[in-house]
N, C-alpha and C positions, 0 to 999 in steps of 0.2 A: 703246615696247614694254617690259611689265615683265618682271621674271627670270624667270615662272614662263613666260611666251610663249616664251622665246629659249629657255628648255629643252628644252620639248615638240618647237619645231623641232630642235633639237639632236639627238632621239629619232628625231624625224623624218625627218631627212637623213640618219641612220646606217642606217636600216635599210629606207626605203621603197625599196629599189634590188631586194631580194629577191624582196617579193610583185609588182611590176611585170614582174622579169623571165619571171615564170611566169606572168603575164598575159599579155604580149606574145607567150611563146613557146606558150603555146596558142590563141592567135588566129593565129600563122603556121602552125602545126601544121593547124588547121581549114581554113584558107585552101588550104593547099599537099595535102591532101587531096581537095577540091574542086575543085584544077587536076588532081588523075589523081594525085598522085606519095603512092606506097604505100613508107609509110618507118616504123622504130620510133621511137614519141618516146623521149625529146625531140629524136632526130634528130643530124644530124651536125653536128660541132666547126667546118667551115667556114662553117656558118648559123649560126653564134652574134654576129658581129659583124653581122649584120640585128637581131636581137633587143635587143642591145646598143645599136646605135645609136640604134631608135627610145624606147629607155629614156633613152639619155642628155639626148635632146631634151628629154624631158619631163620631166628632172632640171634642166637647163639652165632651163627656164623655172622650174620652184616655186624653184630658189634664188634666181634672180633677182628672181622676188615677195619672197620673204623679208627679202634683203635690203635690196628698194628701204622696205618697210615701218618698216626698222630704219634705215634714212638712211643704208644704206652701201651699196658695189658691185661686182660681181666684177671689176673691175681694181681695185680696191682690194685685193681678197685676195692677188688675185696678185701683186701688186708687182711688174710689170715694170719694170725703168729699164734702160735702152738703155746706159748707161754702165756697167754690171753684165754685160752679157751672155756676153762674153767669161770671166770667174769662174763665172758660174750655170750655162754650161755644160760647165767642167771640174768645178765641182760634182755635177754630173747623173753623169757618167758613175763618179767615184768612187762616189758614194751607189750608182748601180747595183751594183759592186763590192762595197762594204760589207751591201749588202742580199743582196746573189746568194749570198754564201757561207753564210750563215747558213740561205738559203731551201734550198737544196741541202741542206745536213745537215742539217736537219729533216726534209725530204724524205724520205730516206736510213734515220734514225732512226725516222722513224714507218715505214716498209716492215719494217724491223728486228724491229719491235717487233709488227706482224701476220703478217709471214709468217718471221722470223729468218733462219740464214744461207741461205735460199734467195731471198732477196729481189730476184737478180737473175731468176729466173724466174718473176716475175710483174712484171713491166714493162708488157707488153702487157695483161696484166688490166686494170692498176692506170690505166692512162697512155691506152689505145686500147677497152678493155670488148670486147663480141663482135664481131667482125669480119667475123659475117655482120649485123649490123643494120646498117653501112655498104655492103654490097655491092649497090647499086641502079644504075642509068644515070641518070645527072644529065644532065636537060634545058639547052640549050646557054646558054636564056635567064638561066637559074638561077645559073648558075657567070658570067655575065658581070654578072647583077645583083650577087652574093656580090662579087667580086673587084672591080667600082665602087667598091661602099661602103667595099668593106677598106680602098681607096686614103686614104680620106677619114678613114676611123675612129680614126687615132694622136689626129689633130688633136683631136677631141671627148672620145674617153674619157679618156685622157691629164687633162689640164687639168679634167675635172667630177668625176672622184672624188677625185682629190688636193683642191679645192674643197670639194668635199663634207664626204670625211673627216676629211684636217686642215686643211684651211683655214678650214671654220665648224664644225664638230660639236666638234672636240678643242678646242680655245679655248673655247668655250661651257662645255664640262662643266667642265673647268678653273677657269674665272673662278665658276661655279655650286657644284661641291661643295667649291672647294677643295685639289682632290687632284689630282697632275698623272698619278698611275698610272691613276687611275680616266678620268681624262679621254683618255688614251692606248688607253687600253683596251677601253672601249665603239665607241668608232669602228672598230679594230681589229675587234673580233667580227663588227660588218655588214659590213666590209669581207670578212672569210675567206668568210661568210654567202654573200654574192653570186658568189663563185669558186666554188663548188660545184655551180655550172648549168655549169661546164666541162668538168667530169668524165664520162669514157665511161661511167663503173661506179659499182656503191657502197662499194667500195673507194676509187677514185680520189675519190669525192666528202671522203672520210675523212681522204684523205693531202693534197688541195687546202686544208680547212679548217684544219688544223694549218698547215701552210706561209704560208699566206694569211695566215693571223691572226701569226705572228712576223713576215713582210713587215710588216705594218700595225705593229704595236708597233714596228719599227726604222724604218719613216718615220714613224710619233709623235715619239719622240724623238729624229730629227734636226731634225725643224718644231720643236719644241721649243725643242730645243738653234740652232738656228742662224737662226731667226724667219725664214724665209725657204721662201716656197713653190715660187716658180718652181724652181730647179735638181731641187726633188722631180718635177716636173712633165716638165723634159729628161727626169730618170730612167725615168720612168713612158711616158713618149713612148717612148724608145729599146725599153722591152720592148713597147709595144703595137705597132712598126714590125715584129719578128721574129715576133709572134702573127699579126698581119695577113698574114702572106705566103701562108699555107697557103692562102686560096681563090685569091689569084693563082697560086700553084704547079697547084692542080688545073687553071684555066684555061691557065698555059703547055704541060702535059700533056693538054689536051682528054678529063679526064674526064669 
């Protein structure tokens, strides 16, 4: 495969996660419509690891085309070794650390810098949006579909965007222009890109993208820096384990 192929997918991998996800999420929209349930899209924050997951699926296959074309494989990227593990995962949780501080006062910074010092009273704008478009009766089957998948979903998302991101996009652009900011960078954007279907609001879509994209540049250059995927992977695990909880929270509450 020549450089100009491995770029294109390069391009490709960074940012086909976007239009898929607003694919997926207006095909469940339509679907969930059709079963009776009267909701504002794009709907609520605990539906989004259904949207998410059947997105990752079909992440999980085009990279795995990609790669097997290019004679390599996603345990290749990952570089699991069993004799590592123990490290990779005191790794994880530092990396979380090192990333969480930064993502917080960004956070923090961008509220600052829309709304100034009243920035704690917009929380609920920024963070939850109108709070009558979540006030519906969630059907019992829904919340126990939701909270299955959540169980499931660290496992998957976790390990295909870290994959995606830096484990094939940022090495590509890198080896391709040259530039390791530039290669840091672009996979960072589609990564913020795709956080922004988490957002209750348009505000919140504002403040995820900013946050998202410094997330992304600081696990750029840890991959980078420490050539080593999986502990980004623990990392990314450990935050998709505390995301995941809110549809089983709704279901231990029987909403």
């Amino acid at each position: 495969m020549g450089v100009g192929d491995v770029l294109k997918n390069a391009w490709l991998i960074s940012f086909i996660r976007f239009p898929l996800l607003i694919i997926i999420l207006l095909i469940f929209f339509v679907l969930f419509q059709l079963c009776g349930l009267k909701f504002h899209f794009p709907f609520l924050l605990e539906l989004s690891t259904l949207y998410f997951t059947v997105v990752n699926v079909i992440c999980f296959y085009l990279l795995n085309r990609i790669l097997k074309k290019e004679g390599r494989s996603i345990k290749e990227l990952i570089d699991f070794r069993s004799d590592r593990i123990g490290k990779d995962i005191v790794f994880g949780f530092l990396w979380l650390l090192v990333l969480y501080i930064p993502f917080i006062i960004v956070i923090m910074g961008t509220m600052f810098v829309m709304y100034g010092t009243g920035l704690f009273n917009h929380f609920q704008t920024v963070f939850v949006g109108d709070e009558n478009n979540f006030a519906f009766a969630r059907p019992g089957w829904l919340i126990w579909l939701t909270a299955s998948i959540s169980l499931a979903f660290p496992f998957l998302n976790a390990p295909i965007e870290e994959l995606m991101y830096r484990g094939y996009a940022q090495p590509s652009f890198i080896q391709t222009y040259k530039k390791v900011w530039l290669g840091i960078t672009i996979p960072s954007i589609g990564f913020a890109l795709q956080h922004i279907m988490l957002a209750g609001s348009f505000q919140g879509a504002i403040v995820y993208a900013v946050a998202f994209f410094v997330w992304g540049i600081g696990g750029g250059i840890i991959f980078y820096r420490q050539k080593r995927l999986f502990p980004l992977i623990v990392c990314h695990f450990i935050v998709n384990i505390a995301f995941s909880m809110i549809p089983i929270m709704f279901l231990a509450m029987g909403a």
